[in-house]
C-alpha positions as CSV (number, residue, x, y, z in Angstrom):
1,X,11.7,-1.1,5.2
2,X,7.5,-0.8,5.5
3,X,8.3,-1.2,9.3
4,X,10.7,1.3,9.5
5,X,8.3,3.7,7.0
6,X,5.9,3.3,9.8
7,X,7.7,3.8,12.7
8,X,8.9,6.8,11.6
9,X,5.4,8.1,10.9
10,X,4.0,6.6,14.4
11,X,6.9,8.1,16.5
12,X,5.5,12.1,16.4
13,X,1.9,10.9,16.0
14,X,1.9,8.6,18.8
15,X,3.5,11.4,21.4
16,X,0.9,14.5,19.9
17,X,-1.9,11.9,20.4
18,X,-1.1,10.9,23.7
19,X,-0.9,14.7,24.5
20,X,-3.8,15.7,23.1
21,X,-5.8,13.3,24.9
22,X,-4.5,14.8,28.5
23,X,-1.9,12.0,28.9
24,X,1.6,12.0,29.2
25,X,3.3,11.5,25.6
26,X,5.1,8.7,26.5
27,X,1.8,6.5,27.1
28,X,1.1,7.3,23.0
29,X,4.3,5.3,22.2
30,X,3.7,2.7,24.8
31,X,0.2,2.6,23.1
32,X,2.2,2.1,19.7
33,X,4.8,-0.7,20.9
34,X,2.7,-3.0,22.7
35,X,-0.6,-2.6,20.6
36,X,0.9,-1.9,17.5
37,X,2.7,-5.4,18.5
38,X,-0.1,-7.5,19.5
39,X,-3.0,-6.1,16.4
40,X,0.0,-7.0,13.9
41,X,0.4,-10.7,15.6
42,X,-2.8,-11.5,16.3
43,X,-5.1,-9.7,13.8
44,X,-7.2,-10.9,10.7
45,X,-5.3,-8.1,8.1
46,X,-2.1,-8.6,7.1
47,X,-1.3,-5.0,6.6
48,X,-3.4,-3.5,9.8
49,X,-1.1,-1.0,11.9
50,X,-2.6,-0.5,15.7
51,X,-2.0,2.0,18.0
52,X,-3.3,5.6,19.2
53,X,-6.0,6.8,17.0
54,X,-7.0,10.8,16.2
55,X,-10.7,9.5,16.9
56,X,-10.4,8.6,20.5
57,X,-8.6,12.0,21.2
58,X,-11.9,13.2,21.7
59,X,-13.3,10.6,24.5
60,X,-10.1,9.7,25.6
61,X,-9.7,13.4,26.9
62,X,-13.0,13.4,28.5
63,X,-12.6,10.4,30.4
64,X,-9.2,11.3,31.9
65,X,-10.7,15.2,33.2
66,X,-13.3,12.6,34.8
67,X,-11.8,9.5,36.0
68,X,-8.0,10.4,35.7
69,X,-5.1,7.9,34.1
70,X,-6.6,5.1,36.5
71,X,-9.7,5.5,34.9
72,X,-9.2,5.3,31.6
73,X,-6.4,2.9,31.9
74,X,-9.4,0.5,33.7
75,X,-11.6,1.6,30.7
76,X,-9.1,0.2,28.1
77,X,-8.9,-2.7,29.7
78,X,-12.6,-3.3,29.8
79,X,-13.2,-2.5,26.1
80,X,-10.4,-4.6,25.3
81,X,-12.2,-7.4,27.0
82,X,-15.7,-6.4,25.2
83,X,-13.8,-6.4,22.0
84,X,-12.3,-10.2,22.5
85,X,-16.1,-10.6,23.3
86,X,-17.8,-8.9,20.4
87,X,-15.4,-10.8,18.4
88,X,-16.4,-14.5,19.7
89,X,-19.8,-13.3,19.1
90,X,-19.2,-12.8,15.4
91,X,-20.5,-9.0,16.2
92,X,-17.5,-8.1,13.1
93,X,-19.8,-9.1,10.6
94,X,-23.3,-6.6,11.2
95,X,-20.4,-3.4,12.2
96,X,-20.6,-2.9,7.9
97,X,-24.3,-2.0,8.1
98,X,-23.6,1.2,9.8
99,X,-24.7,4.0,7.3
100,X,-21.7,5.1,5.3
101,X,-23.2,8.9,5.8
102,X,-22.8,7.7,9.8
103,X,-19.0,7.0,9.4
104,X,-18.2,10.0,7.3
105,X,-20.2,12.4,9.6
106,X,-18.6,11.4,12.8
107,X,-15.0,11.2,11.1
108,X,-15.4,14.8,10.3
109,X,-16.7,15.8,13.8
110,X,-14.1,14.6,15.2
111,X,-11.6,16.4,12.7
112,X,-13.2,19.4,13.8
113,X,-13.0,18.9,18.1
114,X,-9.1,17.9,17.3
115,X,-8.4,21.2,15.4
116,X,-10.2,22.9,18.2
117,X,-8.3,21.0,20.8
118,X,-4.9,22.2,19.2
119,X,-5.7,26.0,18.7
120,X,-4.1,26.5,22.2
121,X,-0.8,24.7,21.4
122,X,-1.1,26.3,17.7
123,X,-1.3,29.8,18.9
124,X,1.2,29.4,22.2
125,X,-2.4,31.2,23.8
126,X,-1.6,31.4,28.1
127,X,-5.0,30.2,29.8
128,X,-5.8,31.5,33.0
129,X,-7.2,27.9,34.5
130,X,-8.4,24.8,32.8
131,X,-9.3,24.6,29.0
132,X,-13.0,23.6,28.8
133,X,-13.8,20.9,26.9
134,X,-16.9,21.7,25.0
135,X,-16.1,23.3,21.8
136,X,-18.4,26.7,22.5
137,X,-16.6,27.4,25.9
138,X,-13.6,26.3,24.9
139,X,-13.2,28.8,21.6
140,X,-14.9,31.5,23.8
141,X,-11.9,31.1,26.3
142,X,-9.5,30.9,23.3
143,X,-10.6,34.1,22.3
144,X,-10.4,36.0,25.6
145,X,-7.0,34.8,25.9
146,X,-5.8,35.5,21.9
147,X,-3.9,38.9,23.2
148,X,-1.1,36.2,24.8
149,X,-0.7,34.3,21.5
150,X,2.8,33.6,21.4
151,X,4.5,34.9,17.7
152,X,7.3,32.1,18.0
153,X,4.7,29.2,18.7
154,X,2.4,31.0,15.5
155,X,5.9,30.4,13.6
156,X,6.9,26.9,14.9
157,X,2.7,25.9,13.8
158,X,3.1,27.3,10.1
159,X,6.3,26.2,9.3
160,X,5.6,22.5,10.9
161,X,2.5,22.8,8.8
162,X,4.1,24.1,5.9
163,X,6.6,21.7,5.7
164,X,4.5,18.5,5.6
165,X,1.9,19.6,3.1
166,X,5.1,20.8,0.9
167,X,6.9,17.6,1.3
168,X,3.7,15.3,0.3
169,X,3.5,17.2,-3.0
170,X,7.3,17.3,-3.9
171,X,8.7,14.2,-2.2
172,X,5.4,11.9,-1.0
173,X,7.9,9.4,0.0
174,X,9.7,11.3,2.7
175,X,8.5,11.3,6.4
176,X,7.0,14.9,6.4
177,X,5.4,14.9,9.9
178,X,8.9,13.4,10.9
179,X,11.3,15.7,9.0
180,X,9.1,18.8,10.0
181,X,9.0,18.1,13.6
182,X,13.0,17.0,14.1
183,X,14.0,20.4,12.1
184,X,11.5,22.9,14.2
185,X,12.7,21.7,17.1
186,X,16.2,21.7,16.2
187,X,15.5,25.7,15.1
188,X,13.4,26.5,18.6
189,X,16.2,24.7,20.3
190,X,19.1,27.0,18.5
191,X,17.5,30.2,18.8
192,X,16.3,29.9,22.1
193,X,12.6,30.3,21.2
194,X,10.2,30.9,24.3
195,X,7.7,28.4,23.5
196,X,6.6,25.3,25.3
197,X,8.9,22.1,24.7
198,X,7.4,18.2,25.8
199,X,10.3,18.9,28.9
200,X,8.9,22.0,29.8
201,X,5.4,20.6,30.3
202,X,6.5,17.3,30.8
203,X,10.0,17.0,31.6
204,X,10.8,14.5,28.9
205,X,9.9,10.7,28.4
206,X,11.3,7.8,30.5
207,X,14.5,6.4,28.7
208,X,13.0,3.1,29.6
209,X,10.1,0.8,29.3
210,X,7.5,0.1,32.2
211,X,7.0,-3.4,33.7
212,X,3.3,-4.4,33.1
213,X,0.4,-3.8,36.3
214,X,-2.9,-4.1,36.8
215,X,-4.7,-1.0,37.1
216,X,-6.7,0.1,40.1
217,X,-10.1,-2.2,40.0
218,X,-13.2,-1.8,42.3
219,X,-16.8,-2.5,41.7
220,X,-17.0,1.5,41.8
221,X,-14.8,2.8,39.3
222,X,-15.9,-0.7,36.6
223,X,-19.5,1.2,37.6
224,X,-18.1,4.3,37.0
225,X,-15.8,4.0,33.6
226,X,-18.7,1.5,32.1
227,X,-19.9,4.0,29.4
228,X,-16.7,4.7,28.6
229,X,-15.2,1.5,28.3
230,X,-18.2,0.8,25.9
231,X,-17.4,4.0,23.8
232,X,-13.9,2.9,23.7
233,X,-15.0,-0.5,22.2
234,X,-17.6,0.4,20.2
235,X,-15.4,3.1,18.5
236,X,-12.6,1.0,18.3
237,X,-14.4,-1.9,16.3
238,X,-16.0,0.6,14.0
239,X,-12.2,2.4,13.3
240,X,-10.3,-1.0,13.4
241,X,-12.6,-2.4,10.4
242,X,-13.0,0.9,8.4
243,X,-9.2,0.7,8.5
244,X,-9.2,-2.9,7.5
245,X,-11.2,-2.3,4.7
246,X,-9.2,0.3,3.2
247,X,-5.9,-1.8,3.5
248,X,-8.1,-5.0,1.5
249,X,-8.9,-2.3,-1.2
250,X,-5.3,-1.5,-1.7
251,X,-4.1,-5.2,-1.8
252,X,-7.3,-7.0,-3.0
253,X,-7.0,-9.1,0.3
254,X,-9.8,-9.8,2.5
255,X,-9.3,-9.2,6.2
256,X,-10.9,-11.4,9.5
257,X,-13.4,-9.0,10.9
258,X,-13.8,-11.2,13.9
259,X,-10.7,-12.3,14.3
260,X,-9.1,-8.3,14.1
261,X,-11.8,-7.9,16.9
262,X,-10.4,-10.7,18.7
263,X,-6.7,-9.0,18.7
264,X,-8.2,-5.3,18.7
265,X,-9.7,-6.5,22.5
266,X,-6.0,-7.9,23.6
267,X,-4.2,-5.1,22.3
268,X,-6.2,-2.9,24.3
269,X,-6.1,-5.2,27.3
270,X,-2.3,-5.4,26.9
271,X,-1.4,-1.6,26.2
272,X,-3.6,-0.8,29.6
273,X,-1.3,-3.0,31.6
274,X,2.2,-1.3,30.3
275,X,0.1,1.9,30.6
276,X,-1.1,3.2,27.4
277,X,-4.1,4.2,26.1
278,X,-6.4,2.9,23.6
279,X,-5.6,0.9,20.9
280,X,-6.8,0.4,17.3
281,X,-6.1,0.3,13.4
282,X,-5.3,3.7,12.1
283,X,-6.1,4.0,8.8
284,X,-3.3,6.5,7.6
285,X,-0.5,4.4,8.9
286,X,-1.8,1.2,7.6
287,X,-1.9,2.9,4.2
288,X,1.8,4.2,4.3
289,X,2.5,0.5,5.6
290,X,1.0,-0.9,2.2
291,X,2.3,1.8,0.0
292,X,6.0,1.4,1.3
293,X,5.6,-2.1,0.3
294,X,4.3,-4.5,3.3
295,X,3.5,-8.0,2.5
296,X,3.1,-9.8,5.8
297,X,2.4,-8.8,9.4
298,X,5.9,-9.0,9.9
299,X,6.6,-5.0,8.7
300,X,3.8,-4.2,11.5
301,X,5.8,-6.1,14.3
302,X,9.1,-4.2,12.9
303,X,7.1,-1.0,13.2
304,X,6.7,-1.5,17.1
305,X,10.7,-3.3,17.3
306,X,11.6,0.4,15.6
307,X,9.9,2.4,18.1
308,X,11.0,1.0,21.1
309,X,14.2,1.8,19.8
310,X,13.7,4.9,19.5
311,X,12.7,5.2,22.8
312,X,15.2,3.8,24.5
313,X,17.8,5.3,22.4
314,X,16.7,8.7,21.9
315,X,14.2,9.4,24.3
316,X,16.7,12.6,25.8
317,X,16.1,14.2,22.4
318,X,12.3,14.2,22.9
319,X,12.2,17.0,25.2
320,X,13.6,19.5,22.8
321,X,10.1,18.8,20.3
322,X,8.0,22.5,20.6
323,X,4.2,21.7,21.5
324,X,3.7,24.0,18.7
325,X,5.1,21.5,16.4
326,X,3.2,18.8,17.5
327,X,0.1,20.2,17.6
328,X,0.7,21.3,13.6
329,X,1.3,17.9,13.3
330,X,-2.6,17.4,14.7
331,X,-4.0,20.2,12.7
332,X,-2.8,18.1,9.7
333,X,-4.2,14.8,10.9
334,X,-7.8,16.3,11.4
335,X,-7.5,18.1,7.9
336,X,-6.7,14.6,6.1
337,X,-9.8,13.2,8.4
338,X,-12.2,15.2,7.2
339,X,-13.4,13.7,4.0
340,X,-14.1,17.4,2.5
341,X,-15.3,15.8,-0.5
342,X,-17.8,12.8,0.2
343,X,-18.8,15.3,2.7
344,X,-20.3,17.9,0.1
345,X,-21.4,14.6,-2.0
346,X,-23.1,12.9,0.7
347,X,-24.6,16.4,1.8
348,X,-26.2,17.1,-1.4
349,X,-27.3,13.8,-2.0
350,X,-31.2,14.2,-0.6
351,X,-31.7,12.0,2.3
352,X,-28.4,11.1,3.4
353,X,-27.6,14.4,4.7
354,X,-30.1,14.1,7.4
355,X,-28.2,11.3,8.4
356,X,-25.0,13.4,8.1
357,X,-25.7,16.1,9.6
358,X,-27.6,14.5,12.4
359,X,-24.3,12.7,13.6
360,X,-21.5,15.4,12.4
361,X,-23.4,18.3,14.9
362,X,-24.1,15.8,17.9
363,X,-20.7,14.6,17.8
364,X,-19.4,18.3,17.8
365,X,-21.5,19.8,20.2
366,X,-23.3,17.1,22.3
367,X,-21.1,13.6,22.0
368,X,-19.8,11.0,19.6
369,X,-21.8,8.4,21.3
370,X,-25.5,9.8,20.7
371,X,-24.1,11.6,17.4
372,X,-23.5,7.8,16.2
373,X,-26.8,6.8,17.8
374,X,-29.2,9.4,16.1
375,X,-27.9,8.8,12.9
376,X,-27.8,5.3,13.1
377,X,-31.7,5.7,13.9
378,X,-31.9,7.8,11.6
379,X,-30.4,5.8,8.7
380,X,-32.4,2.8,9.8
381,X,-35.9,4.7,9.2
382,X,-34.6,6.3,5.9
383,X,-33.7,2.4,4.6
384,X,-37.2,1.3,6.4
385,X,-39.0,4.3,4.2
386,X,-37.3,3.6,0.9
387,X,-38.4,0.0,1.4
388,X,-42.1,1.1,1.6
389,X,-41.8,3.3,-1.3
390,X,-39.8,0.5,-3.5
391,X,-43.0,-2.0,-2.4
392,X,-45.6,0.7,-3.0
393,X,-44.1,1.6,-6.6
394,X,-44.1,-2.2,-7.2
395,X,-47.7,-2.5,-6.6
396,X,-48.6,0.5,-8.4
């Protein structure tokens, strides 16, 4: 049953993911069978659920307008293998001393670049050329183009929207983001609505699953993909344990750090040979997998069983789901991400919202990688001047 709870959550997140992220939506659920497989096998939580993450939307976009899918299918491999090596290392153990104010301000940058990211699905806006990808081009584009905002797509994004947050007050057990999306599309379907559908931009997803490949490797592109590959990891380790850590404090288990590291890396090494993206634990489906009542890694395994029959039985139906739907779906992931509240806390709590800030306005305007840097800095020379005052009030 916590398998099949899961699955049914994973099966719309996985495909708005993948889209989001400038990939085909099919690679999202191939990202959520095979890693979602492997992290639930392998891994040192009994409860973690892998697969596509909201976080990596982010640098997972990036890296396919630069590289292309070769590219970041090499750069998921290559994390994968830095993860399997960070977790030999022991690395698991130090990734808990990065500032708590670190995590929370990144988490809620990246909330803010996926809303951002979805206003052009959300609004059924026509571009004229490529979205940019930094947020202040990006909305500036948006809002030349907000005279061909599509009504029906405006309709298809509230109601989708509407209908989750409605359903997790009334009936928290029902699969809102599932229910939402099945019924919008069955309405844009049977009145014929002029919006974008996953077959009109995609034609559909393969009734089938792929045979595994290596992806294209030369000394160029491993050059070329490095500092991605190293985002990839280092993002993934950080969102794997976070995610681990919330499933111990709603079971009272303890989880493997280095050992989830250890599956994290050939998870991500396995979904880049069936060609998915990146893999790691996602916090809000490892919760619903513990709250519908998992007690062994067995319900994660079921989770990936269910999906692949979905795909292979019902994969026709896919092309019928409005963009507009899916990118509600979004605009409801990056709202739960943002952790509103021990934002404010942590902002008015003195020092810690140098830290907080520091990383949440790099990540949104520069990059997550020297938004986590800078705050990380920044954290270490707030803990290395509380020390000095601590000895200094001793002494006095």
């Amino acid at each position: 049953v916590s398998g099949l709870t899961v699955a049914i959550v994973a099966l719309p997140l996985s495909m708005g993911i993948a889209i989001a992220s400038g990939v085909t939506p099919e690679r999202g659920l191939y990202t959520a069978i095979v890693g979602g497989l492997l992290v639930s096998l392998l891994g040192g939580s009994r409860f973690q659920i892998g697969g596509p993450a909201g976080a990596f939307i982010v640098l997972v976009a990036a890296s396919t307008a630069r590289h292309g899918i070769e590219g970041v299918l090499l750069a998921t491999m290559m994390a994968g293998l830095f993860l399997v090596v960070a977790g030999v290392l022991r690395i698991g153990s130090y990734i808990r001393y990065i500032p708590h104010p670190v995590t929370v301000g990144f988490t809620a940058g990246i909330a803010v670049i996926i809303f951002a990211s979805q206003i052009h699905d959300l609004l059924g806006i026509t571009l004229v050329g490529k979205e940019p990808g930094e947020l202040i081009p990006k909305l500036a584009a948006l809002g030349h183009a907000i005279g061909t905002t599509n009504t029906a797509a405006v309709a298809i994004s509230l109601v989708t929207i509407g209908i989750i947050v409605g359903l997790r007050k009334l009936r928290p057990t029902w699969p809102g983001m599932l229910i939402a999306v099945a019924l919008t599309s069955v309405a844009a379907a049977w009145w014929s609505f002029p919006i974008e559908t996953i077959g009109t931009r995609f034609g559909g997803i393969p009734q089938s699953f792929p045979m595994p490949s290596f992806p294209a490797i030369t000394l160029a592109k491993v050059e070329a993909v490095l500092p991605d590959a190293i985002m990839f990891a280092v993002l993934g380790a950080i969102e794997s344990l976070l995610s681990a850590v919330v499933a111990d404090g709603m079971t009272g288990r303890r989880h493997r750090s280095n050992c989830e590291l250890v599956a994290q890396g050939v998870a991500n090494i396995a979904s880049s040979l069936f060609g998915g993206i990146c893999v790691t634990g996602t916090i809000a489906r490892t919760a619903t997998n513990v709250r519908a009542g998992a007690r062994s890694p067995m319900a994660g395994m079921l989770h990936s069983a269910f999906l692949l029959g979905f795909m292979l039985l019902a994969a026709p139906l896919a092309s019928y789901i409005p963009l507009a739907a899916l990118a509600g779906v979004l605009a409801v992931v990056a709202w739960n991400m943002a952790e509103k509240h021990e934002f404010v806390r942590l902002l008015r709590a003195g020092d810690t919202a140098a830290m907080l800030l520091a990383t949440f306005l790099l990540t949104i305007f520069i990059g997550l990688a020297e938004g986590i840097a800078v705050g990380a800095l920044l954290g270490a020379l707030i803990f290395l001047w509380r020390g000095r005052q601590d000895r200094r009030a001793r002494t006095e």
